[in-house]
C-alpha positions as CSV (number, residue, x, y, z in Angstrom):
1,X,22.5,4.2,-6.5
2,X,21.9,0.2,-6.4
3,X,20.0,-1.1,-3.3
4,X,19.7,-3.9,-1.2
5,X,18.8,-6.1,-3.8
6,X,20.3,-5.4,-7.0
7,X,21.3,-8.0,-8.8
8,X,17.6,-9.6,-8.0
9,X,15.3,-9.7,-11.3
10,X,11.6,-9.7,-10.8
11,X,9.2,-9.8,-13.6
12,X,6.1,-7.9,-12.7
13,X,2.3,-8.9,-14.0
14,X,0.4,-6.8,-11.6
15,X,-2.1,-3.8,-12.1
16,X,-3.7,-1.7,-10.2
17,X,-3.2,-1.8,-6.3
18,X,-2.0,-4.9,-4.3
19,X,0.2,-6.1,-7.0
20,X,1.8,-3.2,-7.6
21,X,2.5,-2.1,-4.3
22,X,4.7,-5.4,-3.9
23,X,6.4,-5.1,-6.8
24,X,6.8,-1.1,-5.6
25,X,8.8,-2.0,-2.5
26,X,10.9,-4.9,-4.5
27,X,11.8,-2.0,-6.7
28,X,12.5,0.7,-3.9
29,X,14.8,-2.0,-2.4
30,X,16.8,-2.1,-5.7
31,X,15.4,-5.2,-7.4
32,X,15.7,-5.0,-11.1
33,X,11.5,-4.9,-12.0
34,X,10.3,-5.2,-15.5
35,X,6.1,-4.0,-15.6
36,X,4.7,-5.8,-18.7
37,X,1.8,-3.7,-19.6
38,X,-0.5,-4.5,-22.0
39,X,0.7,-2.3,-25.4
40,X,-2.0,0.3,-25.6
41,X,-3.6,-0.5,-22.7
42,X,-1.0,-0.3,-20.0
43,X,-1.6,-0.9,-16.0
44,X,-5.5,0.0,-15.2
45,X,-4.4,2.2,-12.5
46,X,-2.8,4.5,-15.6
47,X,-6.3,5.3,-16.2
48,X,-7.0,7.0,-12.3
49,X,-7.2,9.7,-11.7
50,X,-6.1,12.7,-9.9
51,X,-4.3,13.5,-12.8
52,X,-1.0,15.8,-12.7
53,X,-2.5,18.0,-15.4
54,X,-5.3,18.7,-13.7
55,X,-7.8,16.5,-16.1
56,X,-10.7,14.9,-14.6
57,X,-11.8,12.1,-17.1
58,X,-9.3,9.8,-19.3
59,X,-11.6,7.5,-20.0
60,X,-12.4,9.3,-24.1
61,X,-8.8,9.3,-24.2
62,X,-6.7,7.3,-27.2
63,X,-3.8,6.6,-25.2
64,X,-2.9,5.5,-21.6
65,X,-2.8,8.3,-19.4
66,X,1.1,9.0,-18.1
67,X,0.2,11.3,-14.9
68,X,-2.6,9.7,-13.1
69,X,-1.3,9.8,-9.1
70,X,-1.9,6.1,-8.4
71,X,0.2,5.1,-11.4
72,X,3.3,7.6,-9.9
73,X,3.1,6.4,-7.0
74,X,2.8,2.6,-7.0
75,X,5.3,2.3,-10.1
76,X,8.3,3.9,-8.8
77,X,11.8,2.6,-9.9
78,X,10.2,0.2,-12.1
79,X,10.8,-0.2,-16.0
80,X,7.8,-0.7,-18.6
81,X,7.8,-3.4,-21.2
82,X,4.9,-3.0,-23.6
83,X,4.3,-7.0,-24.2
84,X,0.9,-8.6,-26.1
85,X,0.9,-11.4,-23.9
86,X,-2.3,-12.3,-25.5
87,X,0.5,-13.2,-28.8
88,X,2.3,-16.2,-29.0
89,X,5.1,-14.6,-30.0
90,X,4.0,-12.4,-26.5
91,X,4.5,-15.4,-24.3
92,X,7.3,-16.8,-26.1
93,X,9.2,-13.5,-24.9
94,X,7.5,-13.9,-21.5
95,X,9.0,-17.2,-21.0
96,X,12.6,-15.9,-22.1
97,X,12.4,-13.1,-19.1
98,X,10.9,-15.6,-16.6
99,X,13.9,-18.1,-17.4
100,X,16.4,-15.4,-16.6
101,X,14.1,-14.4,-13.2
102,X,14.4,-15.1,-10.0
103,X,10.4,-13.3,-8.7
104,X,7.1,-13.1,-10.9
105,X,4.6,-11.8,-9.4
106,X,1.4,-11.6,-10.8
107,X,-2.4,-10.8,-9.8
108,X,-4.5,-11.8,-12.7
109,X,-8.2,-13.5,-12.1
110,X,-7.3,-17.0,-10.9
111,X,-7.0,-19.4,-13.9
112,X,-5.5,-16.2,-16.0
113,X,-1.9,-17.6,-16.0
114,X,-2.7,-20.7,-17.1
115,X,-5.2,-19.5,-19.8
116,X,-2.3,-18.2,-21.3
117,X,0.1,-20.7,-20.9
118,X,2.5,-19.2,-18.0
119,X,0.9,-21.5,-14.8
120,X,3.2,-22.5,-12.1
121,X,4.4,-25.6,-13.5
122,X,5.4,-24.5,-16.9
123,X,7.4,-21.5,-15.5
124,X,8.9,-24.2,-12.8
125,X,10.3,-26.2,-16.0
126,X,11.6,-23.6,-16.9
127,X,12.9,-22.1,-14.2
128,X,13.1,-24.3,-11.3
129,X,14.5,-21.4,-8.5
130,X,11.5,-19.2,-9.4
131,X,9.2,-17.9,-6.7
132,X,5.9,-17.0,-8.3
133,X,3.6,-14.6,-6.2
134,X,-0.2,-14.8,-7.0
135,X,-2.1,-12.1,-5.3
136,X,-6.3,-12.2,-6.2
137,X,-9.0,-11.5,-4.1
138,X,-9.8,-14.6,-2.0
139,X,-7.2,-16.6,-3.2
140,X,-6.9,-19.6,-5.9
141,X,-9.1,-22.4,-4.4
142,X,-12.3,-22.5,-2.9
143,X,-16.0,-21.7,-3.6
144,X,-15.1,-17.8,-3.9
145,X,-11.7,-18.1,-5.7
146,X,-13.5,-16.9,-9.4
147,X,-15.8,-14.0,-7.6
148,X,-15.1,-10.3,-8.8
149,X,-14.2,-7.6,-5.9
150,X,-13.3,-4.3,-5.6
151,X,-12.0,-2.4,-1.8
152,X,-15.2,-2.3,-0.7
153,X,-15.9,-5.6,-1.1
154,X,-12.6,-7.0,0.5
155,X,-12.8,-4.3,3.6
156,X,-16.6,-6.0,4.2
157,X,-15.8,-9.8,3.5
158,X,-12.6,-9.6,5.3
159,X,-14.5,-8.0,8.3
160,X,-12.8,-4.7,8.9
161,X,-15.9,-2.9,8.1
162,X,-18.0,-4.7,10.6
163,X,-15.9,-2.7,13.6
164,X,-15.0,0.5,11.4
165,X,-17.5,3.1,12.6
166,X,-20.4,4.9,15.1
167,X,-21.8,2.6,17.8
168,X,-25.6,2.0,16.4
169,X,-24.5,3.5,12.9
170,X,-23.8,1.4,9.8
171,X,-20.3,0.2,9.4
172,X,-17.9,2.5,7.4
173,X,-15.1,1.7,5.1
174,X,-11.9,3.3,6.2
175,X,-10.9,6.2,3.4
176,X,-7.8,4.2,1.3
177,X,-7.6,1.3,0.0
178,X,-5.9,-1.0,3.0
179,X,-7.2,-4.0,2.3
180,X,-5.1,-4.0,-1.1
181,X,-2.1,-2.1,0.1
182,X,-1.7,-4.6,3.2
183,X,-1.8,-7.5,1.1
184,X,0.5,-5.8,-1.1
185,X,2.9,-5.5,1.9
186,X,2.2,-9.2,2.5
187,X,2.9,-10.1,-0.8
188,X,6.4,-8.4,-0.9
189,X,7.1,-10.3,2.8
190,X,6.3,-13.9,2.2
191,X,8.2,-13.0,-1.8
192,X,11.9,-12.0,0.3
193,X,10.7,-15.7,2.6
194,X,10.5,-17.5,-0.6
195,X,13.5,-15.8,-2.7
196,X,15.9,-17.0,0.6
197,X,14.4,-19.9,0.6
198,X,15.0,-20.1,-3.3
199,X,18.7,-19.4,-2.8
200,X,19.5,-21.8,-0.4
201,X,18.2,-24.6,-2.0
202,X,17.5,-23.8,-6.1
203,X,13.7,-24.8,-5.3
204,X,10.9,-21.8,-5.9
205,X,7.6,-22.1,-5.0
206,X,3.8,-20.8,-5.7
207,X,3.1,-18.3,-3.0
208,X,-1.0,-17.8,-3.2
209,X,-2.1,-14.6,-1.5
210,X,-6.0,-13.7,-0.9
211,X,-6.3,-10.1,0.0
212,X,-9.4,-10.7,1.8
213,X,-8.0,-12.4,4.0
214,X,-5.5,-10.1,4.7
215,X,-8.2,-7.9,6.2
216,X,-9.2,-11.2,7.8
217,X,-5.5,-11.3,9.7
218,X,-6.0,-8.0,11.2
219,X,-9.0,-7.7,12.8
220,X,-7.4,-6.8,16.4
221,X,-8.7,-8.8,19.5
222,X,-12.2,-9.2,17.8
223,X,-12.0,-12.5,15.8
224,X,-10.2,-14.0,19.2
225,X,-13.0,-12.3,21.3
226,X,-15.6,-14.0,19.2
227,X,-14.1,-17.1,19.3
228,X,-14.1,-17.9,23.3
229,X,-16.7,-15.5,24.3
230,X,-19.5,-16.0,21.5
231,X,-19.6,-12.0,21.7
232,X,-19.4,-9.7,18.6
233,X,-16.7,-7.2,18.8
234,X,-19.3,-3.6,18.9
235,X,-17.9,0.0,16.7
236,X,-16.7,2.0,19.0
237,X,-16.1,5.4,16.7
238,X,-14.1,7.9,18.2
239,X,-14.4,6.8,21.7
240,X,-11.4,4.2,21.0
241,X,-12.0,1.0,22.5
242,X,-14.6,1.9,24.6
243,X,-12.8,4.2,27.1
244,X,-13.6,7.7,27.9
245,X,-11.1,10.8,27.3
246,X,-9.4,8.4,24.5
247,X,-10.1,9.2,21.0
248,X,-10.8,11.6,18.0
249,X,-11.7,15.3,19.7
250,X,-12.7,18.8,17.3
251,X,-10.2,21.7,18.3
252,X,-9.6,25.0,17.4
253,X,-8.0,23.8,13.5
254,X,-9.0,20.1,13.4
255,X,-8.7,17.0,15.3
256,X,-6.6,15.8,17.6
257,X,-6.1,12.2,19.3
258,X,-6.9,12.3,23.0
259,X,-5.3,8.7,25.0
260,X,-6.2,9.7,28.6
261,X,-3.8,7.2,30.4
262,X,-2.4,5.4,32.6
263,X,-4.7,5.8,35.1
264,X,-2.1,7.6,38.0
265,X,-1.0,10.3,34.6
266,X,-4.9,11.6,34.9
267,X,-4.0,14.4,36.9
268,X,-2.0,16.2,34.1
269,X,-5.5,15.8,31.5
270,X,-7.1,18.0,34.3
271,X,-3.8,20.6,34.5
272,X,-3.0,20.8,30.9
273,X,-7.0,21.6,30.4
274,X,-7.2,24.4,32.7
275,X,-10.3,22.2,34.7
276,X,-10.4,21.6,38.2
277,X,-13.7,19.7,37.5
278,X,-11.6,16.8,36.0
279,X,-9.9,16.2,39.0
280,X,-12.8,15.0,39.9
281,X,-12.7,11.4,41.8
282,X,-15.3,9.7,40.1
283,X,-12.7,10.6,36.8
284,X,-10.2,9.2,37.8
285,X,-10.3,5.6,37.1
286,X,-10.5,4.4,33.1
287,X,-13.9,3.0,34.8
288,X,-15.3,6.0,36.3
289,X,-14.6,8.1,33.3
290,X,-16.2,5.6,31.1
291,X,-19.0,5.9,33.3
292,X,-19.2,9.5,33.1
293,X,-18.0,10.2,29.4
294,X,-20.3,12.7,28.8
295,X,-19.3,14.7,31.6
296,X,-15.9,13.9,31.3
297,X,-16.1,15.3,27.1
298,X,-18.1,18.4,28.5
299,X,-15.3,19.4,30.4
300,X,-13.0,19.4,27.7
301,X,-14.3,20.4,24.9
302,X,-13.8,24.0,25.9
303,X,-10.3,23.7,25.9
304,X,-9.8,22.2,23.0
305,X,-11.9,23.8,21.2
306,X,-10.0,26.7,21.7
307,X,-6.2,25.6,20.9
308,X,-5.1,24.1,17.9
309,X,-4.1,21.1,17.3
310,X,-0.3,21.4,17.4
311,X,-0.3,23.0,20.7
312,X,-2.3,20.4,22.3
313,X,-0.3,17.5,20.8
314,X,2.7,19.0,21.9
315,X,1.6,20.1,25.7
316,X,0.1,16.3,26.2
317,X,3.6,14.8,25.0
318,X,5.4,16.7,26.8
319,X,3.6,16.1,29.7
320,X,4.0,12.2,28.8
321,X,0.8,11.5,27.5
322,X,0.3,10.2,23.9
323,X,-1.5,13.5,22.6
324,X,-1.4,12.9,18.8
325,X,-3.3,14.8,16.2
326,X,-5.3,14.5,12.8
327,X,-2.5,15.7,10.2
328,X,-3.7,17.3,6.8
329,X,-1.7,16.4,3.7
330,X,-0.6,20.3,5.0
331,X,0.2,19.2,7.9
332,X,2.0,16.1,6.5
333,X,4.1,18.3,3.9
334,X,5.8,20.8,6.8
335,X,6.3,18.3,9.6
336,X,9.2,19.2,11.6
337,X,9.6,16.0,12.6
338,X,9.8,14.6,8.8
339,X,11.8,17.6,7.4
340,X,14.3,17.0,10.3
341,X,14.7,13.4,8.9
342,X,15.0,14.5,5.1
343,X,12.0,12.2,4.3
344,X,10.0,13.5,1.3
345,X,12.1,13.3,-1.9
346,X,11.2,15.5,-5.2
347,X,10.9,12.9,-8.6
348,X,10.8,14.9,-12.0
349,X,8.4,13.0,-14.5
350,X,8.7,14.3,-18.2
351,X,4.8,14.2,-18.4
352,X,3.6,15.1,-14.7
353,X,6.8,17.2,-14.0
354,X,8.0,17.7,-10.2
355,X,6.2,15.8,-7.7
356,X,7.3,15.3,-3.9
357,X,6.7,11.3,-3.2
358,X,6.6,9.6,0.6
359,X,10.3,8.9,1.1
360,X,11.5,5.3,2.0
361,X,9.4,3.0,4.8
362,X,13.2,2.3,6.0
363,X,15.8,4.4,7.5
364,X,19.2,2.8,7.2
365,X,22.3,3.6,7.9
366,X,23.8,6.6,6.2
367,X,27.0,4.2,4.9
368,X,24.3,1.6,2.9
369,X,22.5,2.6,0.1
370,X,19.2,0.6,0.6
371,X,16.8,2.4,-0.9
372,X,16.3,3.8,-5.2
373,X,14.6,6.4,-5.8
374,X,13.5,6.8,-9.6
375,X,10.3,7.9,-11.1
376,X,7.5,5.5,-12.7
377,X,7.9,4.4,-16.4
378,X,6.2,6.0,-19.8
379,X,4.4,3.0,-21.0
380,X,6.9,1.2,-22.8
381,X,9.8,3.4,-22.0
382,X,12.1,0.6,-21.4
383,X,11.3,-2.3,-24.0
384,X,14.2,-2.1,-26.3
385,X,17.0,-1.5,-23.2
386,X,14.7,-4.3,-21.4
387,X,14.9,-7.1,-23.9
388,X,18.7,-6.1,-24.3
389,X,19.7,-6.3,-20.6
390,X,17.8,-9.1,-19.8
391,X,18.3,-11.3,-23.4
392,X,20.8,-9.8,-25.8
393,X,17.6,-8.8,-28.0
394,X,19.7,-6.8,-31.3
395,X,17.6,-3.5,-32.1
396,X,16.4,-5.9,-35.5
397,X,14.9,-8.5,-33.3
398,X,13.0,-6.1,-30.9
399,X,12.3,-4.0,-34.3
400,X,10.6,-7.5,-35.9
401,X,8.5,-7.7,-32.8
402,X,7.2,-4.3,-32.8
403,X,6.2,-4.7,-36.7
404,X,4.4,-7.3,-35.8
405,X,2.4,-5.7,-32.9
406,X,4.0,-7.8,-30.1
407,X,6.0,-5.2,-28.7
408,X,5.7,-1.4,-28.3
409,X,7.9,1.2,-27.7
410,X,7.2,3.9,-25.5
411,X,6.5,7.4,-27.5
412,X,9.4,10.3,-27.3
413,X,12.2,7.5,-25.5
């Protein structure tokens, strides 16, 4: 079914993470999104594993991998062009698709558009209405704009790492890739700015994204706390934001979330628990606990340690506390809470076969259609039906360019 915003063509240039995870929510939305991948090659994330089949290593193999996880996941409801952009027959076709787009957003190195000829202000003469989204690591000016990066990199510079962690422990990197998916998120919010903007007024624009210093833009209070106190915002761990009774706790099966508050909703911590010891006075303020966190962990750590997880969410919730719990991809799979709201959704891929995906990061209503859900492309599944939708290519023009090496078409389509 079309969504929100079919009719919208987007050429994608992205690989790997950020990129693709903007150009993933254009597409879930309904956009029309063409992946130009590189012929034999494909998308670098093709080549990361976990694989569906259960192979560890791709990198000995001759051709790109069709059932690594990342590439399943981020690629959804897209269509693969195989495109030698390195050609000049390559970027001839480029230009043809970017005349007829309306987004292109890309995430080489700075400098790599123009290098092959598709900057800004050749695809603007072309295409005046075009909103072009650049997404690199620290942007495209300044002294850092041509340094290499990878997550870790971006979660340090960007300064998430330096309050991710133990108190008087080095700082820690969180386990997925946010930095990248945030900006990715970003990316896909200022492109929907800039396409409304586009279609009010026929005028498109460069949008220049550093992901960096998306980890920059969410660093909480501590950037602000810096900045008129002069103090450095200190890890906290588990013990979230320095209070006692609120954080990550062990229990019988796991982990489970502890928030301990408002002060006056105290009293049910000590009843749920089963320990007159916590109704304590001196616990009874956020202060006094903090002041006696130890204590205050000794006296529950018996009861948690012997309920699960589950149980204890559900008692402190429904006591009106806001008990949560460390879910397992288990855990995540047989939610009640997700199943009631039909949210996974099962994609069959002719390489990595059935797969359950995350469902859609919106919930509409039942009478709009908002969100496609389609698997991710073979690598070049789509370049004959591609060039025909989007320029009237004959089967003898696309056939010229793939005798010549330009194009490719994806094997067993």
């Amino acid at each position: 079914m079309p969504g929100l915003l079919e009719g919208v063509k987007v050429l994608d240039l992205t690989h790997y993470i950020a990129g693709p995870y903007c150009t993933k929510l254009l597409s879930g939305l309904g956009a029309d999104v063409l992946k130009i991948e590189h012929p034999k090659r494909g998308d670098g994330v093709r080549w990361l594993g976990p694989f569906a089949s259960g192979k560890t290593d791709s990198a000995s193999g001759t051709n790109a991998p069709e059932d690594g996880a990342w590439f399943l996941y981020l690629n959804t409801a897209k269509q693969s062009v195989a495109l030698d952009l390195q050609s000049s027959e390559g970027r001839r076709v480029l230009l043809e698709l970017a005349a007829k787009a309306d987004i292109l957003v890309e995430n080489f190195a700075p400098g790599g558009m123009d290098r092959l000829g598709l900057s800004y202000s050749e695809l603007h003469k072309i295409n005046p209405a075009l909103v072009m989204t650049s997404i690199s690591n620290f942007g495209q000016t300044g002294p850092y704009r041509d340094w290499k990066a990878a997550e870790l990199n971006l979660y340090a510079l960007g300064g998430l790492m330096n309050i991710t962690g133990e108190p008087e422990q080095e700082p820690l990197k969180e386990g997925m890739p946010l930095a990248q998916l945030g900006a990715g998120q970003n990316a896909f919010a200022a492109t929907m700015a800039a396409l409304m903007y586009a279609e009010e007024t026929g005028e498109g624009q460069q949008i220049d994204l550093a992901i960096a210093e998306y980890a920059t833009n969410i660093l909480e209070n501590a950037l602000m706390q810096y900045s008129y106190s002069g103090q450095e915002y200190s890890r906290v761990g588990n013990r979230g934001y320095g209070r006692a009774a609120w954080g990550i706790y062990p229990c019988l099966d796991g982990h489970v979330g502890i928030i301990a508050g408002p002060d006056h909703r105290w009293p049910e911590v000590a009843r749920i628990m089963g320990r007159e010891e916590l109704s304590d006075p001196r616990f009874l303020s956020r202060a006094g606990r903090l002041e006696n966190a130890d204590e205050v962990d000794a006296y529950m750590l018996p009861f948690l340690v012997e309920n699960n997880k589950v149980d204890i969410f559900k008692a402190g919730q429904e006591s009106g506390l806001g008990f949560s719990f460390v879910a397992t991809m288990k855990d995540i799979l047989e939610m009640e809470q997700l199943l009631d709201r039909a949210y996974f959704v099962e994609l069959d891929h002719p390489v990595a076969g059935k797969l359950i995906y995350p469902g859609a990061p919106i919930m509409p209503e039942e009478s709009i259609d908002a969100w496609v859900f389609q698997r991710a492309p073979l690598l070049g599944e789509h370049t004959t039906s591609a060039l025909d939708s989007w320029l009237s290519y004959s089967e003898a023009q696309v056939s010229e360019l793939i005798t010549q090496g330009v194009l490719t078409q994806g094997q067993g389509v």
